[in-house]
Phi, psi and omega in degrees: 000134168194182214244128181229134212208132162185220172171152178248109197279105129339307190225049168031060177289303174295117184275133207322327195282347203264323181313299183270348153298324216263332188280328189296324182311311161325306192289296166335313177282009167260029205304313196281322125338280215222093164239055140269310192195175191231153164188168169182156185223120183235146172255088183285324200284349168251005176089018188247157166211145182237142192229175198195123133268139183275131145240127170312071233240283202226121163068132232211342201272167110022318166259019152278343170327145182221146004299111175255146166287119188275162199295331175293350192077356206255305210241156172225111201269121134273115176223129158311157103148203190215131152268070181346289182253055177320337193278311164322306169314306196315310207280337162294305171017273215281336188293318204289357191106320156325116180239166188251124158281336181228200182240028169292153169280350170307273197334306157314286197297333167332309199292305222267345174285324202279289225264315208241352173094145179339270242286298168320316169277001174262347167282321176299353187296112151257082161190207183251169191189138250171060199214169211248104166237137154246123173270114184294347177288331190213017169022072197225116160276085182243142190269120146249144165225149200272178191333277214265010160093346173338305188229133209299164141194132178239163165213170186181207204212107141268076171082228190252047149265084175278119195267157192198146167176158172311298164236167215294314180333299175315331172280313191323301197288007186277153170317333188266339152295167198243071160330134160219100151356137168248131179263318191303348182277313174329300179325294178291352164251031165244356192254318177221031190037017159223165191270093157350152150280151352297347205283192219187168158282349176247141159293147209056021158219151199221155165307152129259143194271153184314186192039013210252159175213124156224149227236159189200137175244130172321118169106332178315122174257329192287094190231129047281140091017114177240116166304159199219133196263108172261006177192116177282138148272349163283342193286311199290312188298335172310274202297355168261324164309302166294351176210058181303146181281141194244088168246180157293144154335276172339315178291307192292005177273301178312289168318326189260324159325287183300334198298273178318309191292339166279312239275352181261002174274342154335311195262341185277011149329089197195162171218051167210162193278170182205135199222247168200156169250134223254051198276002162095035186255195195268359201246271162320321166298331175285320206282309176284302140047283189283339171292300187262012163284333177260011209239130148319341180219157172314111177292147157321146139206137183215146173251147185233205195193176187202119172304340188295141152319121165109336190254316222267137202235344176319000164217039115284295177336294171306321190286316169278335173288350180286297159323306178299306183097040177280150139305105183259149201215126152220165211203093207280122180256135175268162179330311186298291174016287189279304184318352169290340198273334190306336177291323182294002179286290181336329168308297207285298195286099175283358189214137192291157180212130194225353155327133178270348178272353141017278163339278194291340160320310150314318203259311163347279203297319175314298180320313169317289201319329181284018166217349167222158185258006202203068179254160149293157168215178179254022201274142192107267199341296174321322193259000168238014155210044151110352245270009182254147202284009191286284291236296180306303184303313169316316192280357205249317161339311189278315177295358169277284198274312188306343149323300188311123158343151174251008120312314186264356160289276192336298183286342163281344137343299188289334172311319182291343207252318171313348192241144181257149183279008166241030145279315174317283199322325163305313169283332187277001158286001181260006192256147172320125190299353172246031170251328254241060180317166167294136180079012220317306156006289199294304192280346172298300187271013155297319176295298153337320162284328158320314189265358167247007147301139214242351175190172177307309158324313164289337169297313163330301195278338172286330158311311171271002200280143141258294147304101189324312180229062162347299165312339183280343222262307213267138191285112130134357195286122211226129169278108189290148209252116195255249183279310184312347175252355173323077208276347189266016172293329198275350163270319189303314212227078141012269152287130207310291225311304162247032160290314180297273157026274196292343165322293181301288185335259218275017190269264162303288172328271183318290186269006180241290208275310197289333199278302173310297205278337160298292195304307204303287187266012190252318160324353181230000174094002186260125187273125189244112162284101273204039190313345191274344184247028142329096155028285207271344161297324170299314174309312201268330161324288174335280193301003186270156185242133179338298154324329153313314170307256194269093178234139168061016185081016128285134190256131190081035189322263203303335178281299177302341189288325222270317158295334187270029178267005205223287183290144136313132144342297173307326196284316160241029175261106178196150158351118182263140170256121182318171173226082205230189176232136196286069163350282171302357185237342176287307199280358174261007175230235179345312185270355190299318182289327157314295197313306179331280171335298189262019174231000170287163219256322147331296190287319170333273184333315157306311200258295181114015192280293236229141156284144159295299186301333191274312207254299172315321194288322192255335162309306187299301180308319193270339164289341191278337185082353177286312176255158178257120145227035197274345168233049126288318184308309194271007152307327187250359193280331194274348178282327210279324186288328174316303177296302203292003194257300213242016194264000000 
């Protein structure tokens, strides 16, 4: 894993001597990314410069160094990421004439672009990936990002500069760029505490979205740029649907076993040690299950743990690392722990991010890293066999209230709305506490809102929001409307259940989940592997028919037959649990004089982001104990912390 970072001078602007200073300097802020080793490479007469951090994975010698050059001479490569089966490619290769100086997998993709052309070898790619190539021959600067988006690249534009780097950061430091705040991106990460792709916090810098190749030619005036799609998620869930597999269980059991199991002998490739991280779900558990179904000696595996009720999943862990017989390591973090970290999230986040389990992520992977450079995770199984409880709670919503006349939703709506929730809350102190939900006020104007929703979807979507209406909160803000407003999904993909499903696949996944697992561990130097979003596991995910998913109400159905070839039953059947931190009872203690700081109503009012009266109100409210708003709350606390580091 390492950091890639560089840019193509258009109009020579940049004087030729100047190049290699400024990409290496790029590269510097990727330290953390690649603190094995450095390099770059510039062409002043076209204007290109490539800057590289190492972290050191595969082939460990010199002849793993990047900007590497291919043996034909015409390209030259920066690359992120893992190409799983570099061995393979090699060995179709070397008949063809290829010879190798070392054993990277670089070196392999080098080969396989020089004999099959870009776009034909990244279909052959099984992995996660991330890379930069300029072909000196047709002087062509092309972006690839691999299927789901595992490992970031953003670019972007300063006057007729074109920037490119791993995080965001990397762009910040070239001279020549402008930071400018996109409010409207602001809007859509108050909507959903991460910024959607394509956008970005600046204007003129963009995500390029997974599956994408985008290609920029020296000397090119037709510019913006459009990214070129070599591998759709929308396209694969069309066509797994439309050619559901028709086997026995037992065979599609079979079958999704071998599958997963190369896809994790794959990833254990590695010539630095390596283990997994372990919370005793159905997701991990598989993933070490199979790891050590394949390992000759006790996989690593580690967990951390939390005293509070309700966080701690560390004897579930244990309790399957035990079975398995892995060497196991956990590690109970007190409160302070994480409260230490929170000023250091801007570092990690170039951008705000507000997920909270942010936090434990952090704390996973540091702990891993001090005994290993490389771990698996499970990350993926919810979105590709059912397994999130959003999906269920929408459908059970829309059959509750989308019966009801839409006249008579409205009036009863307006009725609920007529009372403030804490007049509720006044009366429903005379009702017995064991008729009595919590909050009723709070649940009161939910339903309400609940009821003038017009289809499932909207329910869905009312499910991932945390500020419903994001323009009152952001000043000057017009909210960008992306898939979630996509209205023809619902002609492609019929059914809610795996309509939500691709939602997350290109959503939720990518910019939320791979984006937390990235930054959290590539900040401490640790490479976090994803065997469950293998390519050809996704394909095959697709093609499982909907009763596999989801049998008799149980979710991830056919993925529990394939652990319980490994795990005992008992071990993992328990509740799913988030993998977070209390967040909400921390900004009511502990967090309070920070939180406090970056939410007076004086400094709102200054900087000019947020209604102030909008953000107290709910500040106030969560002090009080009456209402839970912490992550709304912490949605303007990580843009605020976000500012004060890069604003």
């Amino acid at each position: 894993m390492c950091g890639i970072s560089g840019f193509l001078d258009l109009d020579h602007s940049i004087i030729a001597s100047d190049l290699g200073g400024i990409v290496g300097a790029m590269a510097e802020t990727l330290r953390h990314r690649g603190p094995d080793d450095e390099g770059a490479w510039v062409d002043a007469e076209a204007g290109v410069a490539l800057g590289f951090r190492r972290l050191s994975i595969i082939d460990l010698s010199t002849e793993g160094r990047q900007p590497m050059l291919s043996a034909c001479g015409r390209y030259v490569i920066v690359f992120n990421g893992e190409v799983y089966n570099f061995r393979a490619l090699r060995a179709e290769l070397e008949p063809r004439g290829h010879r190798f100086r070392g054993h990277s997998d670089t070196e392999v993709m080098l080969a396989a672009i020089s004999e099959w052309g870009l776009e034909a070898a990244v279909r052959r790619f099984i992995g996660m990936f991330a890379f930069a190539l300029w072909d000196r021959e047709q002087r062509i600067l092309s972006l690839v990002r691999d299927r789901l988006g595992i490992k970031p690249l953003y670019y972007g534009w300063s006057g007729r500069v074109f920037l490119f780097a791993s995080e965001l950061k990397a762009i910040r430091s070239h001279p020549s760029f402008r930071a400018e705040i996109d409010r409207d991106a602001i809007a859509a990460y108050m909507r959903h505490n991460y910024i959607p792709a394509p956008r970005t916090i600046y204007k003129g810098c963009f995500k390029l979205p997974p599956g994408a190749i985008l290609r920029l030619k020296s000397g090119a005036n037709d510019l913006p740029l459009e990214p070129e799609t070599y591998w759709s998620a929308r396209e694969i869930a069309k066509s797994g649907l439309a050619d559901p597999l028709d086997v026995p269980v037992a065979e599609a059991e079979g079958a999704l076993e071998a599958l997963l199991r190369d896809a994790v002998k794959l990833r254990l490739e590695s010539d630095v040690p390596l283990g997994a991280f372990l919370s005793g779900g159905i997701d991990s558990s598989t993933v070490v299950a199979l790891m050590q179904a394949e390992s000759a000696r006790p996989v690593r595996t580690f967990t951390i743990g939390f005293r509070e009720t309700g966080y701690d999943e560390a004897a579930h862990a244990k309790a399957v690392a035990k079975h398995l017989g892995t060497d196991h390591t956990e590690l109970y973090v007190e409160p302070e722990d994480a409260l230490d970290l929170i000023p250091k999230i801007p570092d990690w986040y170039d951008e705000p991010f507000a997920d909270s389990s942010q936090l434990p992520t952090f704390l996973v992977s540091q702990m891993t890293r001090r005994h290993v450079t490389v771990a698996l995770s499970g990350d993926g199984g919810d979105e590709l066999f059912a397994g999130y409880d959003r999906y269920f709670w929408a459908e059970s919503i829309w059959r509750a209230v989308g019966g009801i006349p839409e006249r008579w939703r409205e009036r009863l709506a307006g009725l609920l709305t007529r009372f403030s929730p804490a007049t509720v809350d006044r009366i429903a102190a005379f009702v017995p506490s064991r008729w009595r939900p919590p909050h009723p006020g709070d649940k009161s104007q939910k339903l309400a809102r609940t009821l003038r929703l017009d289809s499932v979807d909207a329910v869905y979507r009312r499910l991932l929001s945390h500020w419903e209406e994001p323009e009152r909160l952001v000043l000057g803000a017009t909210e960008p409307k992306g898939i979630l407003w996509d209205e023809s999904l619902a002609q492609e993909f019929p059914e809610f259940i795996p309509r939500a499903q691709l939602l997350d696949l290109v959503t939720y996944l990518p910019d939320d989940i791979l984006t937390k697992v990235d930054r959290a561990s590539m900040a401490v130097g640790l490479e976090a592997r994803v065997p469950l979003l293998d390519h050809r596991v996704v394909e095959l995910a697709w093609r499982l028919p909907f009763s596999l998913k989801v049998h008799k109400g149980q979710r991830k159905w056919l993925l529990r037959r394939v652990l319980s070839r490994y795990v005992p039953t008992e071990l993992v059947e328990r509740p799913k649990m988030g993998f977070g931190v209390p967040i909400d009872t921390w900004l009511r203690g502990p967090l309070r004089d920070w939180a406090e700081d970056l939410l007076d109503e004086r400094r709102l009012g200054q900087e000019g982001f947020f209604d102030p009266q909008l953000v107290r109100e709910k500040w106030l409210e969560h002090l009080s104990g009456h209402r839970n708003w912490h992550y709304h709350l912490w949605d303007v606390l990580m843009f605020q912390a976000w500012r004060a580091r890069w604003g």
